[in-house]
LUMFILUM-74954 format. One line per 5 residues: their letters; for each residue z, x, y of C-alpha. Coordinates in steps of 0.001 Angstrom, whole numbers, plus 500000, padded with zeros to 6 digits. Example, Ala and Ser with C-alpha at 12.3 -4.5 7.8 and 13.67 -1.06 7.14 Angstrom:
as = 507800:512300:495500 ~ 507140:513670:498940
//
This chain:
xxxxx = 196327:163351:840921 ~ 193968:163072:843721 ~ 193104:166154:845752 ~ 192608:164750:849011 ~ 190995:167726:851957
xxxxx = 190789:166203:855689 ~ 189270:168279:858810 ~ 191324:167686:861765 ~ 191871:169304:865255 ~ 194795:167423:866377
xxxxx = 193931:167742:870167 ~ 195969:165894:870576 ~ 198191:164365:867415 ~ 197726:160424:868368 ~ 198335:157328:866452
xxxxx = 194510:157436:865431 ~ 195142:160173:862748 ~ 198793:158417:861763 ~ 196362:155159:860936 ~ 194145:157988:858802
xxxxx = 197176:159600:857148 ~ 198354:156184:856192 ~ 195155:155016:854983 ~ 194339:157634:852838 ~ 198099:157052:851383
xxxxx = 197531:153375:850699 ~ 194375:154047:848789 ~ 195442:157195:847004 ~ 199105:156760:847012 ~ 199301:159181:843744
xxxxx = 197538:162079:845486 ~ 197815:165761:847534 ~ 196656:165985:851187 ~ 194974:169276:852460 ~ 194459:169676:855891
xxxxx = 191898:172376:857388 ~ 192567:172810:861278 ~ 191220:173943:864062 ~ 193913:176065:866456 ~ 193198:176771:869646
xxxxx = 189978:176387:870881 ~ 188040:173417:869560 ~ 184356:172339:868065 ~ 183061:171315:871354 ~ 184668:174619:873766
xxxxx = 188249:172682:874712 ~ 191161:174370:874768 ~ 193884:172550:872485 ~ 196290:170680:874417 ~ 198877:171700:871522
xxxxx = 199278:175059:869770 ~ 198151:175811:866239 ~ 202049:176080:865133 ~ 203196:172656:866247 ~ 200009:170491:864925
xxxxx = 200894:172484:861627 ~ 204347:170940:862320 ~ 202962:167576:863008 ~ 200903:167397:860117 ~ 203724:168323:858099
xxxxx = 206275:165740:859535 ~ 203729:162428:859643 ~ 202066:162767:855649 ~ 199967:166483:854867 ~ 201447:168605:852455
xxxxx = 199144:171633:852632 ~ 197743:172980:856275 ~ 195403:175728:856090 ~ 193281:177386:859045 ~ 189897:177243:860663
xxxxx = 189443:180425:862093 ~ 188285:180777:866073 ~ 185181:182171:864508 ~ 184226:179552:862743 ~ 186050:176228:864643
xxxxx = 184399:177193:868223 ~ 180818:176629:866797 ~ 178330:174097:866420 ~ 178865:171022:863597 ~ 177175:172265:861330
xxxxx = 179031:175906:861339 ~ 182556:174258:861361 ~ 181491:172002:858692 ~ 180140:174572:856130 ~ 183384:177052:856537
xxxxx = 186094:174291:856186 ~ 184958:172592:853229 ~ 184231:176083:852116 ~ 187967:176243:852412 ~ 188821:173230:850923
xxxxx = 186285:173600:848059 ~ 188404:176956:847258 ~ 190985:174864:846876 ~ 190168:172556:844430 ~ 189906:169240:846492
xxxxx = 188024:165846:844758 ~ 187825:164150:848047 ~ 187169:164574:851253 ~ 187764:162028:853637 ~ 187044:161889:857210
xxxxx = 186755:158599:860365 ~ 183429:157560:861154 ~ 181838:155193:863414 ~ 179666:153793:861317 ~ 181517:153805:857885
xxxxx = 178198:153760:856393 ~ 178352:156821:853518 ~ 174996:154912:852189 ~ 173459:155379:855530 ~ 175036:159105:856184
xxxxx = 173844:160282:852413 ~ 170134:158714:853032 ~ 170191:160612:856091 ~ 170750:164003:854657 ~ 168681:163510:852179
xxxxx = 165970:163056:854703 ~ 167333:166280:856433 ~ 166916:168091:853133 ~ 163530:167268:851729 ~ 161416:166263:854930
xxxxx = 159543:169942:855292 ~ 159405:168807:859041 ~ 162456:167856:860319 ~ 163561:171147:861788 ~ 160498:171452:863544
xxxxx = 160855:167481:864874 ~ 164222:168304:866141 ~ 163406:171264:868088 ~ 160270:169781:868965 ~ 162539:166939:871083
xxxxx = 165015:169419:872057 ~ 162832:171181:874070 ~ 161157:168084:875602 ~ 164553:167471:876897 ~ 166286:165254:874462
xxxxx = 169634:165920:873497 ~ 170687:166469:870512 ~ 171857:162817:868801 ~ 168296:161254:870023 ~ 166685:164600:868791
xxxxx = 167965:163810:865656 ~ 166967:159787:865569 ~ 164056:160492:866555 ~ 162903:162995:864039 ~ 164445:160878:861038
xxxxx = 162685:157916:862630 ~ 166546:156137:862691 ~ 166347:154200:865776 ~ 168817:151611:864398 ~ 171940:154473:863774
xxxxx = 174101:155486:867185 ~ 174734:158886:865780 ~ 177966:158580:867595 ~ 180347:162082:867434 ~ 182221:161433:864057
xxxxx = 179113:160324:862426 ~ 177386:163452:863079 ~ 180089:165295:861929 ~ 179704:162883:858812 ~ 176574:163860:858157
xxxxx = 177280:167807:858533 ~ 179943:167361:855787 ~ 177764:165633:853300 ~ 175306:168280:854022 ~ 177321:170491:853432
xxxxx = 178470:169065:850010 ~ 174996:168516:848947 ~ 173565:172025:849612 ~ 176702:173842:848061 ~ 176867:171225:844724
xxxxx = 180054:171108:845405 ~ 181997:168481:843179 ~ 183527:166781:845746 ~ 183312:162814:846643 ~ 182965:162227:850612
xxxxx = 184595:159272:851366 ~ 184919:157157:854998 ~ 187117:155611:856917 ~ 186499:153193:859887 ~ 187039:154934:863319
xxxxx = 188970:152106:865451 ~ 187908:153714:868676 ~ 184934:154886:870676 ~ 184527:158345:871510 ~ 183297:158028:874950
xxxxx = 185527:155157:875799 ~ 187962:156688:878334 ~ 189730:153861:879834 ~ 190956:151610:877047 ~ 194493:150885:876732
xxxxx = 194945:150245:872719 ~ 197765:151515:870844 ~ 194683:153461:869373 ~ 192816:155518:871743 ~ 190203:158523:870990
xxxxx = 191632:161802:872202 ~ 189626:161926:874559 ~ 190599:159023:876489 ~ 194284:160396:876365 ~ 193328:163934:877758
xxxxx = 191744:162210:880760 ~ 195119:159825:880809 ~ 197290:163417:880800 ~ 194825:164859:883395 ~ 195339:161827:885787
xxxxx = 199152:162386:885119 ~ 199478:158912:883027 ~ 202316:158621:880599 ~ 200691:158884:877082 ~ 203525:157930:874943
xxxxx = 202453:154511:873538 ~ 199211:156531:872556 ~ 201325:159044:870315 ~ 203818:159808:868116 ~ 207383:160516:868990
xxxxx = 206943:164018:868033 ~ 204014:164954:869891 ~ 204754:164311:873716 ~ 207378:167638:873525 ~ 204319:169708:872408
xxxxx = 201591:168787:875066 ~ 201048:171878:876893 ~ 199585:172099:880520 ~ 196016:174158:880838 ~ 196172:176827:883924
xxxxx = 192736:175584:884788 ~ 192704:178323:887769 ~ 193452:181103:885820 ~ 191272:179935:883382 ~ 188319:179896:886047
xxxxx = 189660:183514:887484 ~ 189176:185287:884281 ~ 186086:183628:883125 ~ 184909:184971:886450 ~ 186025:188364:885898
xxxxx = 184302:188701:882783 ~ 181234:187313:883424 ~ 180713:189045:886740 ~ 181454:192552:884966 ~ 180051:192176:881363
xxxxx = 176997:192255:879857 ~ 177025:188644:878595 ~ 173921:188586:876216 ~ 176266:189730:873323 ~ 178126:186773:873140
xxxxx = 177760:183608:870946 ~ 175613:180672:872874 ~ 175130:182990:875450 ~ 170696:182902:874940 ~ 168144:184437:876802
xxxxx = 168178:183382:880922 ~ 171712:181892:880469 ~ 173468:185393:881953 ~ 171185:185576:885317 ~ 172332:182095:885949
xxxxx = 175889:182598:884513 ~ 175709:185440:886828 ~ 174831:183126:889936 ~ 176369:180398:889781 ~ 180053:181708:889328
xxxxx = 179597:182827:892699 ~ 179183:179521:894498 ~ 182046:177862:892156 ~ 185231:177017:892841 ~ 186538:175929:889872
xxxxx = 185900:175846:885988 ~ 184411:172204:886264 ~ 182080:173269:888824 ~ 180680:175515:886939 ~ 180097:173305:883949
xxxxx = 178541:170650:886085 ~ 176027:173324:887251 ~ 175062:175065:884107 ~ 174371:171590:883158 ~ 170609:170599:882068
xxxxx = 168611:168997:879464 ~ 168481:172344:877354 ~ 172045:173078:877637 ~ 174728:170228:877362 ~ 178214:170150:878348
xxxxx = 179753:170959:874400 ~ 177243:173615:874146 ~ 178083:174860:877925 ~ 181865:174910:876795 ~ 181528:176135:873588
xxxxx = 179377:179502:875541 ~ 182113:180014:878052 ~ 185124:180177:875275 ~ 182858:182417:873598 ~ 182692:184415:876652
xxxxx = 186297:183902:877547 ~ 187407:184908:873592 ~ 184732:187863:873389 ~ 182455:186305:870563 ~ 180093:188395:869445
xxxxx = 176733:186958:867584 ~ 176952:189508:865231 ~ 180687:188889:864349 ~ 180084:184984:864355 ~ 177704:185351:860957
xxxxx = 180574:187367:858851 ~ 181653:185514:856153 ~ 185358:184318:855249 ~ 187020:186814:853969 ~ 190966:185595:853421
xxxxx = 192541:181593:853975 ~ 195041:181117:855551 ~ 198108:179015:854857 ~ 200127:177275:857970 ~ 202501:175115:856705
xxxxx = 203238:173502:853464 ~ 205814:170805:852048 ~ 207338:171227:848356 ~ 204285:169339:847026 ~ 201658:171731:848401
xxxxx = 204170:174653:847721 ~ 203932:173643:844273 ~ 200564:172965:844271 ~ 200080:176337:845433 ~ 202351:177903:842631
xxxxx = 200590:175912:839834 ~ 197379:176507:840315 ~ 197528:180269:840740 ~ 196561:180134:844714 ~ 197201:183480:846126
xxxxx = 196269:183094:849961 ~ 196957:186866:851399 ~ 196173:187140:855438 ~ 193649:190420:855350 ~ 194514:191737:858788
xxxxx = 192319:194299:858806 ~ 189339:191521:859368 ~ 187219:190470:862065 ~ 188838:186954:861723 ~ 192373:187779:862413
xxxxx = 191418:190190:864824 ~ 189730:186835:866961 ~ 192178:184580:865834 ~ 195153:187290:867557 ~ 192559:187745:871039
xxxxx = 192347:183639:870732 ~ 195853:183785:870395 ~ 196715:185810:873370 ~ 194426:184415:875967 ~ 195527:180697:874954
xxxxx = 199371:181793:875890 ~ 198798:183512:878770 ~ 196710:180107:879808 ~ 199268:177815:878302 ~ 202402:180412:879040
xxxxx = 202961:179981:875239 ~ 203863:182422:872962 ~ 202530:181363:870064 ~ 200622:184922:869447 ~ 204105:185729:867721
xxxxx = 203620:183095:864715 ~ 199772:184659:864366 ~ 201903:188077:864075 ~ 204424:187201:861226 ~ 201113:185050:859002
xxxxx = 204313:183431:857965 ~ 203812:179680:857155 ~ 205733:176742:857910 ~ 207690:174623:855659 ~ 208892:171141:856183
//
């Protein structure tokens, strides 16, 4: 039997990852899908649109039969971060496969380009060479692997952070692509398969998104207090000392500090943080990191527990079989973010899902 991992966030659940679920089922019908996912705060500083207990429920009812966690720690940083920690989960494990959407569907291409990442003694320099000329940080990269014919479109680069990943750890596990059917940065299309980006701009213009989705996932969209998200971001950053906090580098705080005074809102505020140095993932990804608490010297700890969300009788008894004890250590760092993430996320959703991170008690469908 195939051990199949996947890396999802679910933000939200569209037809996009139903066409992935059922693709990976029509090539590996004989196999065991493992899910690592990201909860309430996302890879490039969103706040999920759904809570981490009902993706774990919609994984469970359209085709995954194990759902684990990405802790806040880890799933609020940069690619290559949220890369390294969930395949380190999914490597724990025991998965063969993992397989992920990408723009390109190139794995030749992806694999030539880490290799270049790993044994060109110059690259890092090249790409923070071009950072700091202004570049961000897809043409950084092109330009210092000299790839001027790959887009290095979002999915790929997360691509390539996988297979990095893979390659540095020797893990024994094949990375395998599927065709992404939609573009990223396309907001306007009207497909039966949209990015989810283009439907959180839809749900932000008040647009009805349910040819975009599942049947399930409409009752779980929850709405964003955007101004009480703004009000406390301004409360903290007007009385803390912000230099302690993950993304938050040197000269950021005085202007942090500034700014928040002639904003009137929480995309005002992005727009002028905005430059060449710092772009909008990294500005969002700073300000949940304020907003959360982050500290840089809590965001280096290292995994110390997995845990489950959900499982069907197949990943039950995968569990079982194999001898996979996954124990919630409370007394961590993680769980102590993952509760904070928990709280702030329902008093901006007015959620409580802080009560399922309470009872660690998983799902079963």
């Amino acid at each position: 039997m195939e051990i199949i991992g996947i890396i999802g966030e679910y933000n939200p659940f569209h037809k996009g990852h139903l066409y992935h679920l059922k693709k990976i089922k029509e090539l590996y019908p004989d196999s065991l899908i493992i899910l690592v996912l990201n909860g309430y705060f996302m890879q490039r500083g969103e706040i999920s649109l759904i809570n981490k207990e009902n993706k774990t429920r919609l994984a469970l009812t359209y085709g995954v039969d194990l759902v684990l966690e990405l802790p806040f720690i880890y799933g609020s940083q940069a690619a290559d971060i949220f890369a390294q920690m969930a395949l380190k989960i999914l490597n724990n494990l025991g998965i063969n496969k993992l397989i992920f959407g990408s723009e390109s569907n190139d794995i030749k291409k992806i694999n030539s380009i880490v290799d270049e990442q790993l044994h060109n003694p110059n690259y890092n320099i090249l790409v923070k060479k071009y950072l700091k000329e202004g570049y961000n940080y897809p043409t950084s990269l092109a330009k210092a692997l000299k790839q001027n014919d790959f887009l290095f479109l979002p999915n790929d680069l997360l691509a390539i952070s996988y297979v990095k990943t893979i390659k540095q750890n020797n893990y024994h596990i094949e990375a395998i692509s599927i065709k992404r059917t939609n573009n990223y940065k396309d907001l306007e299309s009207k497909e039966e398969i949209i990015s989810a980006s283009n439907i959180r701009e839809k749900l932000k213009n008040n647009e009805d998104i349910s040819y975009y989705v599942p049947l399930e996932t409409n009752k779980y969209i929850n709405k964003i207090n955007e101004e009480l998200l703004f009000n406390i971001l301004k409360v903290k950053i007007l009385t803390c000392s912000l230099n302690e906090y993950l993304d938050v580098d040197e000269g950021i705080e005085y202007r942090l500090k500034k700014m928040i005074l002639k904003v009137n809102n929480y995309q005002e505020l992005v727009q002028m943080l905005k430059t060449k140095r710092y772009t909008y993932n990294k500005i969002n990804r700073m300000l949940m990191h304020i907003l959360i608490g982050l500290k840089k010297k809590d965001a280096k700890i290292d995994i110390d527990y997995i845990k489950i969300l959900g499982f069907n009788q197949k990943g039950q008894n995968y569990l079982k079989n194999n001898n996979i004890s996954l124990k919630v250590n409370k007394n961590s760092l993680i769980y102590q973010y993952e509760l904070k993430a928990s709280y702030i996320y329902d008093i901006l959703c007015n959620d409580k899902t802080s009560n399922y991170e309470f009872s660690c008690k998983p799902l079963f469908k």
